[in-house]
NULUMZA-716147 format. One record per residue: x, z, y of N, C-alpha, C in turn; residue in one letter. Coordinates in steps of 0.001 Angstrom, whole numbers, padded with zeros to 6 digits, always signed. Each point is the difference from the previous one (the first is absolute). Layout:
# residues N
XZYXZYXZYA
...
# end
This chain:
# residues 382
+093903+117616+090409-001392-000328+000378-000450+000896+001151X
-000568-000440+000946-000837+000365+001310-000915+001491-000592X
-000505+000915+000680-001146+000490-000583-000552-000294+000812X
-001672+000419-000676-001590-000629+000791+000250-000032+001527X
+000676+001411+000452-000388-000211+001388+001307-001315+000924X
+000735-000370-000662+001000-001155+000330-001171-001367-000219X
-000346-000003-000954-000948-001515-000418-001255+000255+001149X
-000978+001214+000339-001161-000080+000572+000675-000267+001503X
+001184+000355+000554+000362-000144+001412+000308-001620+000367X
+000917-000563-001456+000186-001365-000522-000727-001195+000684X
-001055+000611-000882-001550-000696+000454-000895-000026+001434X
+000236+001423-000005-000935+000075+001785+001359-001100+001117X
+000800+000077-000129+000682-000916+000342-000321-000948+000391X
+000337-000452-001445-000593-002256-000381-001240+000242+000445X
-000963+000930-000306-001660-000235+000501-000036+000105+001627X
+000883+000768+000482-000172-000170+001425+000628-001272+000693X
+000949-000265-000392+000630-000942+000419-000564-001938-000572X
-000718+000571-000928-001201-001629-000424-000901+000287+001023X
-000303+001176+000287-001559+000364+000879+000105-000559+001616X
+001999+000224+000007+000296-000697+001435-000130-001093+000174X
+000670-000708-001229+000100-001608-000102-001399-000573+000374X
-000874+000594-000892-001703-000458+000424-000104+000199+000864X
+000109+000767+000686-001142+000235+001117+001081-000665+001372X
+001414-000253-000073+000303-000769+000950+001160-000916-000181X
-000438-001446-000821+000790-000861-000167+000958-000013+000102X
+001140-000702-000642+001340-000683+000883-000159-000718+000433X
+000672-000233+000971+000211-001157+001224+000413-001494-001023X
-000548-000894-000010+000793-001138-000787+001147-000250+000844X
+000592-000252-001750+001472-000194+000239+001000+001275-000067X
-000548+001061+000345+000891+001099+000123-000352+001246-001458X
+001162+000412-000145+000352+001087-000985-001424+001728+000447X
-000858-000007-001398-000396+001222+000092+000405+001273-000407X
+000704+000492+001226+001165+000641-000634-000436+001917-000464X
-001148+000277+000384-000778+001291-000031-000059+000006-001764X
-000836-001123-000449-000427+000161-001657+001516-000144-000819X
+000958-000791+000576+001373+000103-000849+000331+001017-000035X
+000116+001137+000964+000770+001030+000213-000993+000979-000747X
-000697+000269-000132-000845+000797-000716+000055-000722-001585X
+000301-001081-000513+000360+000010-001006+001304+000168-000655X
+000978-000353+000816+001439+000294-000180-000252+002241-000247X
-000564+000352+000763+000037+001503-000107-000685+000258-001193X
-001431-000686-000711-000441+000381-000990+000831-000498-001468X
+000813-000884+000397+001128-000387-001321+001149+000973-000071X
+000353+001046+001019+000888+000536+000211-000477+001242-001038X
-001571+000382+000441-000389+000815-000820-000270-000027-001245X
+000311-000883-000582-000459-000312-001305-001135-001038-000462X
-000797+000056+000715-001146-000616+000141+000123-001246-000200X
-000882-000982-000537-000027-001539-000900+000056-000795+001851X
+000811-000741-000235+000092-000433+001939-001540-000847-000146X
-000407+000384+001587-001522-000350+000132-000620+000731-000760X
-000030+001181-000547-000974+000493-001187-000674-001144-000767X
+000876-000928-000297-000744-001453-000897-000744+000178-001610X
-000943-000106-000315+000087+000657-001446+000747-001231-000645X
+000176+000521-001383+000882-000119-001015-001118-001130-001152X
+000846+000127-001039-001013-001191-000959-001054+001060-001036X
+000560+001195+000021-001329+001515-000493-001119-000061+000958X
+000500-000462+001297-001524+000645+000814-000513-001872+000036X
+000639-001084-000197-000787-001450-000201-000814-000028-001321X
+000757+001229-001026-000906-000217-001460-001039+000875+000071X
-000021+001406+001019-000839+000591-000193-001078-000357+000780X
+000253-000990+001034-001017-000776+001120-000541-000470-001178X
+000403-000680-000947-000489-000993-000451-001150+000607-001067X
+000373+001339-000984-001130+000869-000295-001103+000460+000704X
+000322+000405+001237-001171+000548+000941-000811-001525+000381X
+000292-001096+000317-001265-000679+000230-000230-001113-000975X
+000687+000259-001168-000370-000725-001304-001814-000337-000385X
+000051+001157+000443-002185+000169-000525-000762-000725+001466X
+000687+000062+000822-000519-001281+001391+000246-001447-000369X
+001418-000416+000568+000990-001472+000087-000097-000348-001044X
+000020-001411+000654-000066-001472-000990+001457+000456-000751X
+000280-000823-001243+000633-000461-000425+000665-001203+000138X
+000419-000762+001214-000413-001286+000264+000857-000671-001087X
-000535-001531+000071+000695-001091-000775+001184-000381+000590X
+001161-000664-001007+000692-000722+000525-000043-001538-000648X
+000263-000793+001047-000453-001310-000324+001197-001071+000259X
+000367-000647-000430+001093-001134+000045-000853-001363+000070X
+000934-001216+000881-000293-001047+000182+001642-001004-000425X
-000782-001367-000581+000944-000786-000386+000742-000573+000990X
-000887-000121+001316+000469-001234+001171+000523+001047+000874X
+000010+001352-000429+000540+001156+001460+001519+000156-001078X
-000024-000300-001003+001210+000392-000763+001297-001392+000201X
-000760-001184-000062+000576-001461+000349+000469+000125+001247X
-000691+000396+001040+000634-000159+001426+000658+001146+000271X
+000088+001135-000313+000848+001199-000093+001428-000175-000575X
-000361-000456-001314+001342-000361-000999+000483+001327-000620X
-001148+000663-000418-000167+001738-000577-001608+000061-000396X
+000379+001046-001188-001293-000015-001140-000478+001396+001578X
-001478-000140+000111-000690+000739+001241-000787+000899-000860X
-000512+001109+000651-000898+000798-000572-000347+000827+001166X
-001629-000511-000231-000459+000864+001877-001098+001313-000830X
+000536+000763+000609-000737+001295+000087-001032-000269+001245X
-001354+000045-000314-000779-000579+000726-000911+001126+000305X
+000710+000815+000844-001260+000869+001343-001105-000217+000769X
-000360-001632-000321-000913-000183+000409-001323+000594-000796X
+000415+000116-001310-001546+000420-000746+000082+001619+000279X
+000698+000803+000786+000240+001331-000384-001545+000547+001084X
-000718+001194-000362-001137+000703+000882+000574-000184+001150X
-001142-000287+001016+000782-000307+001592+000304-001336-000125X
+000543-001146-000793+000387-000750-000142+001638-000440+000562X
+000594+001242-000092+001377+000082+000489+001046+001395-000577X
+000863-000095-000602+001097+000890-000290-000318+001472+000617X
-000491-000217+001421-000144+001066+000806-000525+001267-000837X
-001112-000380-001010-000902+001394-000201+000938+000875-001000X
+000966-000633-000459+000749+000719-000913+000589+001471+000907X
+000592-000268+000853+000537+001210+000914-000625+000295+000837X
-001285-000146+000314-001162+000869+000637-000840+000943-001329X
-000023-000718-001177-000480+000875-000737+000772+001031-000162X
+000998-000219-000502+001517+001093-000457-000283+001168+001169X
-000140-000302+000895+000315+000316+001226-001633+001481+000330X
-001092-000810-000234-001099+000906+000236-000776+000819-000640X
+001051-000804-001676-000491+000800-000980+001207+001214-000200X
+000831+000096+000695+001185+001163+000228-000521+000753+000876X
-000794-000081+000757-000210+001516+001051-000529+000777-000509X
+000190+001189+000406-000587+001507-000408-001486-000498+000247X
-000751+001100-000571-001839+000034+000562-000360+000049+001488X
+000973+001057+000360-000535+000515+001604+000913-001319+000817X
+000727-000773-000075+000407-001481+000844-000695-000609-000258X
-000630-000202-001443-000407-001410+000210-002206+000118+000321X
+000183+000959+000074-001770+000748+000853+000160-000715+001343X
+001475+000338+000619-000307-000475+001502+000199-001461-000064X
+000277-000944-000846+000100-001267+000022+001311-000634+000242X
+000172-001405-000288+001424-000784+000796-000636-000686+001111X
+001551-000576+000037-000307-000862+001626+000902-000911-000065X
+000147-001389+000377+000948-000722-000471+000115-001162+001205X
+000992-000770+000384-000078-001006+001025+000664-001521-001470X
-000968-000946+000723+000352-001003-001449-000406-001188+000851X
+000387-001332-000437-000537-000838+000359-000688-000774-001062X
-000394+000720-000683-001061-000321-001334+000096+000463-001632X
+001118-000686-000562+000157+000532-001422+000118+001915-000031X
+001115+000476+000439-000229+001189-000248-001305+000725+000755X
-000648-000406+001026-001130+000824+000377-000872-000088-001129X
-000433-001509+000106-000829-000276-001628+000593+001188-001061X
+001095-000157-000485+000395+001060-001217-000363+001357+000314X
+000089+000671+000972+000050+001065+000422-001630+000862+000177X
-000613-001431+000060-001309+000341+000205-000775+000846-001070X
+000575-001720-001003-000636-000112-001227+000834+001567-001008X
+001131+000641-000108+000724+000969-000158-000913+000833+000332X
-000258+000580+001200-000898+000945+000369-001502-000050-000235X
-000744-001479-000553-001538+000531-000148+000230-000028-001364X
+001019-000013-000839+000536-000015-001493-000490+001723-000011X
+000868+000658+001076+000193+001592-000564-001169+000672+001007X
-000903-000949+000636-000975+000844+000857+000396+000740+001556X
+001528-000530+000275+000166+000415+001658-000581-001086+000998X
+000225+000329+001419+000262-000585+000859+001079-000864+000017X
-000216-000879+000798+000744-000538+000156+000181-001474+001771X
+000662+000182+000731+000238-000732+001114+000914-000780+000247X
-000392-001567+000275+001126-001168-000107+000456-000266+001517X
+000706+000534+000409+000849-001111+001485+000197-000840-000268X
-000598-001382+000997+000400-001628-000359-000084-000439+001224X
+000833-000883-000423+000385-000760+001818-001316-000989-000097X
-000531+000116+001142-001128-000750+000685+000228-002071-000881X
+000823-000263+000334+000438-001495-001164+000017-000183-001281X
-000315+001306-000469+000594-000064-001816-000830-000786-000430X
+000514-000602-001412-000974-000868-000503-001695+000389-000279X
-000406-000985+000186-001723+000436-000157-000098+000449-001825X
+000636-000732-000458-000475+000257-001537+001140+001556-000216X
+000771+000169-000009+000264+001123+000456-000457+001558+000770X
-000858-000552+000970-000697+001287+000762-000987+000012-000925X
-000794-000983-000472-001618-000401-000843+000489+001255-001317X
+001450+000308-000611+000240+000276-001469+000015+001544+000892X
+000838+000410+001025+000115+001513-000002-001538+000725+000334X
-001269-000755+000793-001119+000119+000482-000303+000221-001583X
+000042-001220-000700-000707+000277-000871+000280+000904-001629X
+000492+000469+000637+000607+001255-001016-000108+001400+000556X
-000743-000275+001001-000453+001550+000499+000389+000666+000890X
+001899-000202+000585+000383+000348+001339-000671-000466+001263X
+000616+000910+000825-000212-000276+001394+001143-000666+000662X
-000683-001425+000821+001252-000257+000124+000347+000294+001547X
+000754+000420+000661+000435+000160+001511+001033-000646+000248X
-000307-001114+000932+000525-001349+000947+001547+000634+000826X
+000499-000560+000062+001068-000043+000639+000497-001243+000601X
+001376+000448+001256+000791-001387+000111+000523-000709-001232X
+001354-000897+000648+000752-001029-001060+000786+000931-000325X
+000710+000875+000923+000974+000474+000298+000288+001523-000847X
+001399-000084-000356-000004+001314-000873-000224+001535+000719X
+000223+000111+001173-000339+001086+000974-001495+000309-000120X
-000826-001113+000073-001553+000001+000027-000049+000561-001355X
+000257-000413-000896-000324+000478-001226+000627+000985-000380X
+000998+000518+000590+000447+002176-000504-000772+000464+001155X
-000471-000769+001100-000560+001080+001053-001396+000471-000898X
-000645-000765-000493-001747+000231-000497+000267+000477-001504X
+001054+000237-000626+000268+000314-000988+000117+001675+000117X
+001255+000152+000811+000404+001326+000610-001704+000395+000469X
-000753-000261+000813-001133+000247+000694-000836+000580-001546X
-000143-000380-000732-001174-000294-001075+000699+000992-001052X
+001505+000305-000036+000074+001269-000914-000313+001195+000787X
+000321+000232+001090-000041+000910+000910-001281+000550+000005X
-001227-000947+000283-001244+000299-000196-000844+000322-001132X
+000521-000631-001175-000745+000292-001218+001224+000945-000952X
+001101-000096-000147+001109+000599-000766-000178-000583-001267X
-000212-000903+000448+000201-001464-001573+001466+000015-000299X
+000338-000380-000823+001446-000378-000735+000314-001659+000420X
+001088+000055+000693+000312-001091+000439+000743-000651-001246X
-000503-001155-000245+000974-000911-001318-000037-000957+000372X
+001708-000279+001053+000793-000859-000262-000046-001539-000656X
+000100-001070+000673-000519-001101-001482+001147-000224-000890X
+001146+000448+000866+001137-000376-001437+000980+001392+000142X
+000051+000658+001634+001441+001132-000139-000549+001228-000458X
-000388+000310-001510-000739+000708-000042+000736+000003-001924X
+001063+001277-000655+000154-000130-001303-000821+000122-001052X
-001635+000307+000484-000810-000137-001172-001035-001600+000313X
+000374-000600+000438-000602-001125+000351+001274-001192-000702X
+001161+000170+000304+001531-001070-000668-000451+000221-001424X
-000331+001280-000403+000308+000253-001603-001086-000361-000756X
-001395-000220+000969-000959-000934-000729+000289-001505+000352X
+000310-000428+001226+000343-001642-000173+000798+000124-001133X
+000923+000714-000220+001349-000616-001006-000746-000178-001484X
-001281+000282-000475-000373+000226-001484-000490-001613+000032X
+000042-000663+001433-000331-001811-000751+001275-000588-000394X
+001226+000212+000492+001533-000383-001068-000361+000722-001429X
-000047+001598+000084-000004+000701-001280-001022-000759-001181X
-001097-000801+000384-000611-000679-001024+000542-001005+000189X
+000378-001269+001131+000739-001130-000395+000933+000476-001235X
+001027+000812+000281+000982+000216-000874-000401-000126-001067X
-000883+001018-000610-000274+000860-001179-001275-001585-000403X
-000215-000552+000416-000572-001376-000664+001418-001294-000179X
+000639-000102+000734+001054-001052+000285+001443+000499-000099X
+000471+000629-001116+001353+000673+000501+001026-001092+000146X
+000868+000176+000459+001607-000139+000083-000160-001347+001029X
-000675+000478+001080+000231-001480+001532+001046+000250+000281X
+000577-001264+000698+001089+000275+000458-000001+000530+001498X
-001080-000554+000405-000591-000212+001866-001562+000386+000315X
+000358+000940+000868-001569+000526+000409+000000-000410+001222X
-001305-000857+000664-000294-000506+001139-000903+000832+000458X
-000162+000795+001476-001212+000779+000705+000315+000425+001169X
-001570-000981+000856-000071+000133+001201+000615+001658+000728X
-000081-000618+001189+001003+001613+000902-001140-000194+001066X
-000729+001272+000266-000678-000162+001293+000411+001283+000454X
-000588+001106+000047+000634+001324+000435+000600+000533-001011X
+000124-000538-001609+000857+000475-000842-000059+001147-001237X
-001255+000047+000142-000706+001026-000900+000387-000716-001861X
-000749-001319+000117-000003-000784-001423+001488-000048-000102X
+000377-000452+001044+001827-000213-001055+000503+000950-000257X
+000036+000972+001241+000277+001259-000823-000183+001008-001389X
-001098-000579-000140-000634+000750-000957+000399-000849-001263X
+000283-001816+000180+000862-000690-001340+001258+000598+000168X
+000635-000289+000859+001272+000114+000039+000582+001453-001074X
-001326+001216+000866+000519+001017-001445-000469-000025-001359X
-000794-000888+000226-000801-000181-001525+000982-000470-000959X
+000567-001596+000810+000764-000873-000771+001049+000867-000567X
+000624+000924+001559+001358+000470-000609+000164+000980-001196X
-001089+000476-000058+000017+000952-000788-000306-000414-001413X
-000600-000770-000096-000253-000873-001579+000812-000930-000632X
+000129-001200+001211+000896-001104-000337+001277+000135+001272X
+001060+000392-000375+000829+000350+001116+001042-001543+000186X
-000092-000833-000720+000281-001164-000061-000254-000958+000743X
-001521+000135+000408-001371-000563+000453+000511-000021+001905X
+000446-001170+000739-000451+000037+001192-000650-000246+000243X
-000134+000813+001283-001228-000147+000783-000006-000559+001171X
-000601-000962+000676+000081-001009+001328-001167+000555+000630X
-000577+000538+001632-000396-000234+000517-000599-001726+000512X
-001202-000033+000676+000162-001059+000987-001553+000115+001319X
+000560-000219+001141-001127+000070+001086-000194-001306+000593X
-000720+000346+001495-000134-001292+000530+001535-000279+001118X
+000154-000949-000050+000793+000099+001172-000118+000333+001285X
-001446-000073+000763-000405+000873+001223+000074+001205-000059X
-000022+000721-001326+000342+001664-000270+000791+000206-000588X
+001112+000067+000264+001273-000210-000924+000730+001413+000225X
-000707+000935+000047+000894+001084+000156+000409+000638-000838X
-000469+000071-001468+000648+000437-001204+001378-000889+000143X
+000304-001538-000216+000958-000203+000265+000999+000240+000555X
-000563+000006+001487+000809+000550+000930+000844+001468-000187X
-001051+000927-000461+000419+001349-000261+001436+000025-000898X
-000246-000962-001306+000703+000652-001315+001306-001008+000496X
+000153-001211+001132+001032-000317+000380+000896+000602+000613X
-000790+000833+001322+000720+000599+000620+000571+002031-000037X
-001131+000006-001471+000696+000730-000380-000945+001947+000721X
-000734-000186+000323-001093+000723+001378-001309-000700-000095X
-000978+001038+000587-001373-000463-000042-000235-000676+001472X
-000822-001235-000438-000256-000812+001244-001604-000307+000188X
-000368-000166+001027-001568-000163-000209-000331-001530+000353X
-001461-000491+000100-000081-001544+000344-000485+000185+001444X
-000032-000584+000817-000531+000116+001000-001223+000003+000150X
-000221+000746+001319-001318+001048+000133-001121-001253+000274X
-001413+000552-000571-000823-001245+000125-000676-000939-001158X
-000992-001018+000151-000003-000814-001429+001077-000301-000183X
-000002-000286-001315+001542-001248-000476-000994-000846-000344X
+000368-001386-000077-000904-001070-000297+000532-000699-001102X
-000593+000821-000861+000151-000272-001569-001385+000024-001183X
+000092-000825-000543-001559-000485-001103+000122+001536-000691X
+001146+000519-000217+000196+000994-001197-000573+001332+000782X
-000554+000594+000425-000573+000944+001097+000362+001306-000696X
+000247-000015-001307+000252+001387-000964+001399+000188+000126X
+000929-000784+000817+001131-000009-000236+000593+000170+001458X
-001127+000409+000803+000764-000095+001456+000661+001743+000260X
-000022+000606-000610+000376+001701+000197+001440-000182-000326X
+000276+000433+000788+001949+001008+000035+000234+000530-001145X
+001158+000230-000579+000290+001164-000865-000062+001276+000664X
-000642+000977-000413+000711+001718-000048+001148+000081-000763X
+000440+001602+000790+001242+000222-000659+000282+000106-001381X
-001380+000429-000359+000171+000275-001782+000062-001190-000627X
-000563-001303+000340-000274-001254-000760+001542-000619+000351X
+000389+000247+001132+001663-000467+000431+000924+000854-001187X
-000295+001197-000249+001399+000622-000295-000429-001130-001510X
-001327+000061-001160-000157-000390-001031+000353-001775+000001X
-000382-000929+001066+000575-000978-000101+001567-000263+000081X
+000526+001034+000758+001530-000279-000134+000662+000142-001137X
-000912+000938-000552+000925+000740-001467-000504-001286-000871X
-001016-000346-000274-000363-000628-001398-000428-001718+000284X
+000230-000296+001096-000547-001593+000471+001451-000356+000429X
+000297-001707-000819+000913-000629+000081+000472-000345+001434X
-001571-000433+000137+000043-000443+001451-001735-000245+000347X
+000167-000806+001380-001930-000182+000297+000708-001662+000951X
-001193-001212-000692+000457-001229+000508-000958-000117+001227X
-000320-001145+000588-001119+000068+000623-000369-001308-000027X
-001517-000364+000169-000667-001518-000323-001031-000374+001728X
+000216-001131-000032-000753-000539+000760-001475+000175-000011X
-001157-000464+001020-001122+000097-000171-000481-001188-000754X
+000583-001389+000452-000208-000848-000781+000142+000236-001501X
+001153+000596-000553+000519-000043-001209-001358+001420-000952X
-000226+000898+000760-001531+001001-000316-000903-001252-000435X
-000473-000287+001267-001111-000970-000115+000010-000986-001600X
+000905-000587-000162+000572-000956-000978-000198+000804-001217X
+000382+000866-000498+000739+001003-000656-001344+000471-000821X
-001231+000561+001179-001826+000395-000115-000605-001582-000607X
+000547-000841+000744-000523-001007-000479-000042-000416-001510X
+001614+000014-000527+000822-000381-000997-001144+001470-001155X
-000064+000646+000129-000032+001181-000292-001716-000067-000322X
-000882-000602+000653-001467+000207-000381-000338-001351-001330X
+000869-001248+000997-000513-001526-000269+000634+000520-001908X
+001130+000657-000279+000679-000570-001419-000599+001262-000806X
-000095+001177+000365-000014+001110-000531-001349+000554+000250X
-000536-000853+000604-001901+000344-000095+000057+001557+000241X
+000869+000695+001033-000494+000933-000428+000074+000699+002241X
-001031+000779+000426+000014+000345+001728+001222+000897+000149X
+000984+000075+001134+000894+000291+000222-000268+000640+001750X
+000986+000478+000412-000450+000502+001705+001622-000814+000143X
-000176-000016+001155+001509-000618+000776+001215+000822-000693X
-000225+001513+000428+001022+000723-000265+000406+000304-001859X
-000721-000571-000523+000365-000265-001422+000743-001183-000218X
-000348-001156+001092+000791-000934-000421+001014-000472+000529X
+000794+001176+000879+001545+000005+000560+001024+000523-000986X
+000082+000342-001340+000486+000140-000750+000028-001379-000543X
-000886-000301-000392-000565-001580-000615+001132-001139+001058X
-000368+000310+001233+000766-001147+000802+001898+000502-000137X
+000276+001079-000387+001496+000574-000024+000587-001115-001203X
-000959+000001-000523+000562-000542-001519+000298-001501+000184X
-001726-000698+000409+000091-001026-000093+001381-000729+001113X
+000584+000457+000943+000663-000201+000774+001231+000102-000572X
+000611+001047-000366+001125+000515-000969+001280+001213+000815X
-001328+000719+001027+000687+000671+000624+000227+001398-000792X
-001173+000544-000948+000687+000922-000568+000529-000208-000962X
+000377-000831-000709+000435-000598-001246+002141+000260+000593X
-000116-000404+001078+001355-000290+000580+000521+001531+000555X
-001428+000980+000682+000925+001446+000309-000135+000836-001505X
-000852-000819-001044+000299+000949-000864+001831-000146-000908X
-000028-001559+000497+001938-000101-000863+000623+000189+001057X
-000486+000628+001102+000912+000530+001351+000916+001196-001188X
-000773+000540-000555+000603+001247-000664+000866+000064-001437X
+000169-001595+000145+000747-000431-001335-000194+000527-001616X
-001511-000433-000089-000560+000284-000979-000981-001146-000571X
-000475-000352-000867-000872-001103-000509+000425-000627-000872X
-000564-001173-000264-001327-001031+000701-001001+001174-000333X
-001289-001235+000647-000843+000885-000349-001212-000663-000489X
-000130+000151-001313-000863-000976-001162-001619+001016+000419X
+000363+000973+000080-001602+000694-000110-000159+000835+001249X
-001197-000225+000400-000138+000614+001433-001550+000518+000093X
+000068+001393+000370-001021+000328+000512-000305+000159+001273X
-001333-000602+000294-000672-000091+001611-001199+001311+000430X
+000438+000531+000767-001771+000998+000360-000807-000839+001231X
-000869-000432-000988-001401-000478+000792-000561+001106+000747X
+000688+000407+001196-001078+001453+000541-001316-000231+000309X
-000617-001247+000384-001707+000448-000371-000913-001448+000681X
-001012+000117-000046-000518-001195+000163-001328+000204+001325X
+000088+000932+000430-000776+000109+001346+000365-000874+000936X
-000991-001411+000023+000978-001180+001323-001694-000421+000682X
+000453-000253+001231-001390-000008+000938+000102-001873-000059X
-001008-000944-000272+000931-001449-000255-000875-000512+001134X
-000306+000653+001053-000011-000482+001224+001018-000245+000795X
+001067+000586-000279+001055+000325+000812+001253-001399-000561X
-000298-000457-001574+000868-000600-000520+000085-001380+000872X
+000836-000759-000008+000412-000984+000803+000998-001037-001430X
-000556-000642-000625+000439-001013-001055+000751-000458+000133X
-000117-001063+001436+000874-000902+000523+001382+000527+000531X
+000295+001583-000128+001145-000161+000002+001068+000851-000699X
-000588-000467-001221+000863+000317-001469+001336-000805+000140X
+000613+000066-000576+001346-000346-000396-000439-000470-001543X
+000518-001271-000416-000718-000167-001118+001089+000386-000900X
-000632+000014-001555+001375-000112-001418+001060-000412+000497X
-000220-001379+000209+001788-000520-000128+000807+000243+001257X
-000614+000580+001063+000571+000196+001476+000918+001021+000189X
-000100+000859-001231+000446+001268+000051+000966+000064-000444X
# end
């Protein structure tokens, strides 16, 4: 075993080398090769690669904001189980505070700082769910708190972080715009920057919505959950592994952001190209970090990817049978299934069938100005 001062050097490492990744993208398409190499050195030292937490720090997330977070429901449908051809069970983030998965690892997250950090406040760049969480996290414990959002984000989105008490400060589309005013805004106030997903006390609270799927639904065979920058899967992926080690786990994104895919194909971190992506799922347009890369490689089968039509369809399929509000990026898991793309990388790994399946509904923040009906992909098209 390492001693302390091997693990604290470990860390300043991975933290410097995530701090690079933020603040200056990869080039799409190309290998970020600064955050690998700083994790290859912190595995050398002993250190958990990525400093990822473990399924102790997902159970102890799950004590620390027990007296906050929903409990959410999980809910099954007859006609999502018929066209699937697998018994479904959605863990539904839409009812969670914030109305998205997000607040789980912003709480974990703000209710972990010392007194004298969390006086000076956070600071966060989001394009809605986690600012919302982050907000609502901080007027929970009485800090500050400041949202970076790109000038486009959804209106019902900016309306939830406003109205939970942050400040929100505008930015470009662009990920440069958003570490430049980020970087700017710790510098000036010495807020605690939190990450929306590369961040190990933020994975280990997403991961406590598997830890209750589980611990309500045991022995799935298949866990379905969206990939946007990788925080939520990460945080199943160690959840699952650590409880049900049986249990795969499938990613799935949009196909305009397909860089989780891309990544765990080629084996290296890849980014999407710089700019909007023009995708309904807007929670899902972020890159992986290195930490959410090293945890999807280890514990995700794979990550499929779905059309916009097949989203659209999917939200549709998803409100009309199951009466229940969904956001885009909840229902690209939904469209993985109905399609049978993760159904097929999950027997990539020569394991199954798969009679019972759990889905993470990550949340139901959707602006339905933006929705466009007419071009769903219907049930039977898929």
């Amino acid at each position: 075993m390492p001693d302390s001062r091997d693990l604290a050097a470990a860390e300043a490492a991975v933290r410097g080398a995530a701090e690079t990744a933020f603040r200056r993208p990869a080039e799409p398409g190309s290998e970020s090769s600064t955050p690998v190499l700083a994790l290859a050195a912190a595995e050398r030292l002993g250190a958990p690669p990525a400093l990822l937490p473990d399924l102790d720090d997902v159970r102890r997330a799950a004590e620390r904001i027990a007296p906050y977070a929903r409990r959410t429901p999980v809910l099954t449908s007859s006609t999502l189980d018929r066209l699937c051809g697998a018994r479904l069970f959605f863990k539904c983030e839409s009812f969670q505070k914030g109305g998205a998965f997000k607040f789980r690892g912003a709480a974990n997250t703000v209710l972990s700082l010392a007194a004298e950090a969390a006086a000076r406040g956070v600071v966060t760049h989001s394009s809605g769910n986690h600012g919302a969480a982050l907000a609502l996290a901080a007027a929970l414990r009485g800090v500050p708190a400041r949202v970076v959002m790109p000038r486009d984000a959804a209106r019902v989105k900016r309306a939830a972080v406003s109205g939970y008490g942050a400040e929100i400060v505008d930015c470009g589309p662009t990920a440069a715009s958003r570490a430049a005013v980020c970087a700017r805004l710790v510098e000036e106030t010495g807020a605690t920057l939190v990450h929306p997903y590369d961040d190990a006390r933020v994975i280990a609270g997403q991961g406590t919505a598997a830890l209750e799927l589980l611990a309500e639904v045991p022995a799935l065979d298949l866990v379905v959950v969206p990939v946007g920058g990788g925080g939520l899967a990460a945080g199943t992926g160690i959840a699952v592994a650590g409880v049900s080690p049986s249990t795969v786990v499938v990613g799935a994104e949009p196909a305009v952001a397909d860089d989780a895919a891309r990544s765990l194909a080629a084996g290296r971190l890849l980014a999407n190209p710089p700019g909007p992506l023009a995708t309904l799922a807007d929670g899902l347009r972020a890159s992986l970090a290195p930490r959410t890369f090293a945890a999807l490689s280890r514990h995700l089968e794979g990550v499929v990817t779905v059309s916009e039509a097949e989203i659209l369809g999917a939200l549709r399929l998803v409100w009309e049978r199951m009466k229940i509000v969904i956001e885009p990026s909840a229902a690209v898991p939904v469209a993985a299934l109905l399609s049978g793309a993760a159904q097929a990388t999950a027997a990539a790994g020569e394991r199954g069938p798969w009679p019972r399946v759990g889905v993470i509904l990550s949340g139901g923040n959707v602006d339905l100005d933006r929705l466009d009906w007419t071009a769903a992909a219907p049930a039977g098209e898929r």
